[in-house]
C-alpha positions as CSV (number, residue, x, y, z in Angstrom):
1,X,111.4,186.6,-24.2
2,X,112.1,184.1,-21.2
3,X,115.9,183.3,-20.6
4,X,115.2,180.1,-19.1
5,X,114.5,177.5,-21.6
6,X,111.6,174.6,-20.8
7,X,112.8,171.0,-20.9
8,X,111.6,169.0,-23.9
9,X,111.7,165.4,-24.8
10,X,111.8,162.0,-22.8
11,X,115.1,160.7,-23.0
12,X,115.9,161.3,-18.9
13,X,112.0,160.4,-18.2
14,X,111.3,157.9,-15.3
15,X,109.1,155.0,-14.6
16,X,107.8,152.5,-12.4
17,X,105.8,149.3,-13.2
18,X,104.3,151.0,-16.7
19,X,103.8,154.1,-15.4
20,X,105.2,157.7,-15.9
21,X,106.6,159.6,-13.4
22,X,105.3,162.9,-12.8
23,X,105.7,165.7,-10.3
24,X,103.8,168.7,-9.9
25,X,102.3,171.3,-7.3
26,X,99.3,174.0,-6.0
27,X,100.8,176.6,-6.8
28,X,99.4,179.0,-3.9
29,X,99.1,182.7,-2.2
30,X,97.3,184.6,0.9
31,X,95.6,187.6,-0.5
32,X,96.5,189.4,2.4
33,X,99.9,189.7,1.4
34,X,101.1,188.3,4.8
35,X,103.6,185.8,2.6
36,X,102.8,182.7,5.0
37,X,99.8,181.1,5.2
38,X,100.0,181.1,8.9
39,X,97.2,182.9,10.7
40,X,94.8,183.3,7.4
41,X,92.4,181.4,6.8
42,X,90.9,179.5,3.4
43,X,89.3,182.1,1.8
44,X,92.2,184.0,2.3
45,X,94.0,181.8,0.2
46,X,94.7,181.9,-4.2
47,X,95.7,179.1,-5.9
48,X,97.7,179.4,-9.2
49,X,96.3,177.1,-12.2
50,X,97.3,177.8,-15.7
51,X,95.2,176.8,-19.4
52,X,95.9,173.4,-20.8
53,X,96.9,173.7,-24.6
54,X,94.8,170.2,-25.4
55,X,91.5,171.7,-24.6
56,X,89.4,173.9,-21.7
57,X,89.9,174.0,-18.6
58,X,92.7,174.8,-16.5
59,X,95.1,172.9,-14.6
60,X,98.3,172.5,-12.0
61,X,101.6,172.7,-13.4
62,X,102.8,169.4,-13.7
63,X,105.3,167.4,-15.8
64,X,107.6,164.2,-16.4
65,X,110.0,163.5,-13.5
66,X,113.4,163.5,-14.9
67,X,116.5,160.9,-14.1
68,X,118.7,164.0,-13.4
69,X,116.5,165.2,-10.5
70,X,114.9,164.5,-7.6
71,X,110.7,165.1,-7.7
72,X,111.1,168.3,-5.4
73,X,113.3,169.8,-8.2
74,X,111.1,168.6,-10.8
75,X,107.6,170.0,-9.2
76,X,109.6,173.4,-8.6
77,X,110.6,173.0,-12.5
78,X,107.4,172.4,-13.6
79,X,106.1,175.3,-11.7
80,X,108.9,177.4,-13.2
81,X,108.4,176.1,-17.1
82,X,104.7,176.6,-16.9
83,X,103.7,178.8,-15.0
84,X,106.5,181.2,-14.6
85,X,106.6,180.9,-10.5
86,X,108.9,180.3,-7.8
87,X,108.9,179.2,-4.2
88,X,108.9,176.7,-1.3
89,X,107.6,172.8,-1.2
90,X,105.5,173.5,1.8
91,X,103.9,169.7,2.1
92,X,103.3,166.8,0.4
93,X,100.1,166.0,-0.8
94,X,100.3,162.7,-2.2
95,X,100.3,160.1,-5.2
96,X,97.9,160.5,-7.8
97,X,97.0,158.0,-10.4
98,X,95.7,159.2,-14.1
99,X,95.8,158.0,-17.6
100,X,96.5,160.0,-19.9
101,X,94.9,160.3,-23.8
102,X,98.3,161.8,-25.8
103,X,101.1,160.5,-24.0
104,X,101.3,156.9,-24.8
105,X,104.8,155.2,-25.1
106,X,106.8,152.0,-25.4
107,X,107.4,152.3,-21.4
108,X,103.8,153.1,-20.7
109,X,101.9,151.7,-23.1
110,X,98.6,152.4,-21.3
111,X,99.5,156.0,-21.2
112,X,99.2,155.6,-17.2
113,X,101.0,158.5,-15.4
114,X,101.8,158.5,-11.2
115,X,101.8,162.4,-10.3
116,X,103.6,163.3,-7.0
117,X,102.1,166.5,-5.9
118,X,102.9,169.5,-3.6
119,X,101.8,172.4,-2.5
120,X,103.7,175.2,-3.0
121,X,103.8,178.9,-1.8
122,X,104.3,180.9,-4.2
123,X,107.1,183.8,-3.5
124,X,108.1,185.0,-7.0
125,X,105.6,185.9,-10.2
126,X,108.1,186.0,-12.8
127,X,106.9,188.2,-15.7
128,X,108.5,186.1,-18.4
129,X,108.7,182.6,-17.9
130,X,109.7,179.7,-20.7
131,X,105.7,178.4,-21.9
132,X,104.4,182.1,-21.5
133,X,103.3,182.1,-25.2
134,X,101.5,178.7,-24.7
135,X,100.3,178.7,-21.2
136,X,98.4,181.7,-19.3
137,X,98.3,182.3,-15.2
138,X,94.8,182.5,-13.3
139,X,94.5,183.1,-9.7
140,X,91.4,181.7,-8.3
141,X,89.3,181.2,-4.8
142,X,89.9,177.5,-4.2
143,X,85.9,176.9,-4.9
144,X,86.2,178.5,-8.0
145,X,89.3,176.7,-9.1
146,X,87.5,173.1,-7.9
147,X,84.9,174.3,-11.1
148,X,87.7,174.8,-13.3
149,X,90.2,171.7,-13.4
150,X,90.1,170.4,-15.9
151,X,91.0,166.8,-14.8
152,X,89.0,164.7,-11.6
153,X,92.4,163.5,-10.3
154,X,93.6,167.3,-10.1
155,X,90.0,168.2,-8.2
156,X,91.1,165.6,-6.0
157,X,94.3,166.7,-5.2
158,X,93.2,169.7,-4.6
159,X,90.1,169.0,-2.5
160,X,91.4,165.9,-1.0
161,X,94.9,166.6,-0.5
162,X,95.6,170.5,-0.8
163,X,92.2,171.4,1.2
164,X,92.5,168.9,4.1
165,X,96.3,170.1,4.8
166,X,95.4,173.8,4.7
167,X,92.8,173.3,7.1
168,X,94.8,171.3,9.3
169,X,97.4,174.2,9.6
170,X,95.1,177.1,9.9
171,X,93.4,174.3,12.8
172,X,96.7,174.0,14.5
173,X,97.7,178.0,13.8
174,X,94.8,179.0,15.5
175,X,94.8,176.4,18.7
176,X,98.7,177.8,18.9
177,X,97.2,181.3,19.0
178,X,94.0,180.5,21.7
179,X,96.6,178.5,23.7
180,X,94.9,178.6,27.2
181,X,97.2,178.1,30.0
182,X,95.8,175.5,32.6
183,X,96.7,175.5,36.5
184,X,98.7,173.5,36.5
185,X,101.2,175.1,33.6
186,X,100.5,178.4,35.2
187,X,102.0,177.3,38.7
188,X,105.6,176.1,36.8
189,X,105.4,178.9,34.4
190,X,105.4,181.1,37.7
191,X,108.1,178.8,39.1
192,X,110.4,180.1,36.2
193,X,109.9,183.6,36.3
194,X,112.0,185.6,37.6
195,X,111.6,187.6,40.7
């Protein structure tokens, strides 16, 4: 049994213009073990979804953004609560609008949500974790995890936001790595050596 204890109820929950606040994150490894994702490349990469208990289909931890917090503490708590994981904010990945079909209240009438979202590397698997008897852990290949969400706005982030900025940084890894030194920089770098 998990020591840490989930959050419940929406007495500290947040809003803006009828919508719910909510933060969340791509949970994410490389396979290789390396513990950065610098260097690898995408297929090299996991991303951690867990089952939604309103239907099939999986999903990215994500919950209600609290008063008490700010929305990097509350996608790292989500990630905690429900899918028993720790680790760093490594990049934002942007706003996402949904609605949602169960949680409808007097502040958001419409049941519209706002999710913040961030990827996260993943650096501790906890093996008990406060929704473990509720929510279960699957590492997939990002293609196979674009099949599986559940939600559009969640393929989204993923494809749209998650994708793009991994790419990017394995782009900018590897020009960092092929660096070819022109002429010109070779003549000052010689200039600096010492003789």
């Amino acid at each position: 049994m998990s020591e840490l204890v989930a959050r419940t109820g929406r007495h500290q929950q947040r809003y803006d213009e009828g919508c719910r606040l909510v933060a969340g994150c791509i949970p994410f490894k490389d396979t290789n073990g390396i513990g950065s994702i610098d260097g690898t490349s995408e297929k090299d990469v996991e991303v951690l979804m867990i089952n939604s208990t309103s239907g099939p289909g999986l999903l990215f931890p994500k919950g209600g953004w609290e008063n008490d917090e700010t929305v990097e503490e509350a996608a790292k708590r989500e990630a905690l609560e429900e899918a028993g994981v720790r680790g760093d904010l490594m990049h934002f990945l942007g706003y996402y609008v949904f609605k949602s079909k169960t949680l409808l209240d007097e502040f958001s009438p419409e049941g519209m949500c706002k999710a913040a979202m961030y990827a996260l590397l993943v650096t501790e698997e906890l093996q008990s974790w406060p929704e473990q008897s509720t929510r279960q852990r699957h590492w997939l290949t990002i293609p196979e995890a674009k099949k599986r969400c559940q939600y559009q706005w969640m393929r989204e982030t993923l494809e749209e936001g998650f994708s793009k900025w991994l790419a990017d940084r394995i782009s900018s890894n590897l020009k960092k790595e092929n660096h070819v030194v022109s002429p010109d920089s070779e003549s000052e770098l010689m200039k600096k050596a010492p003789v």
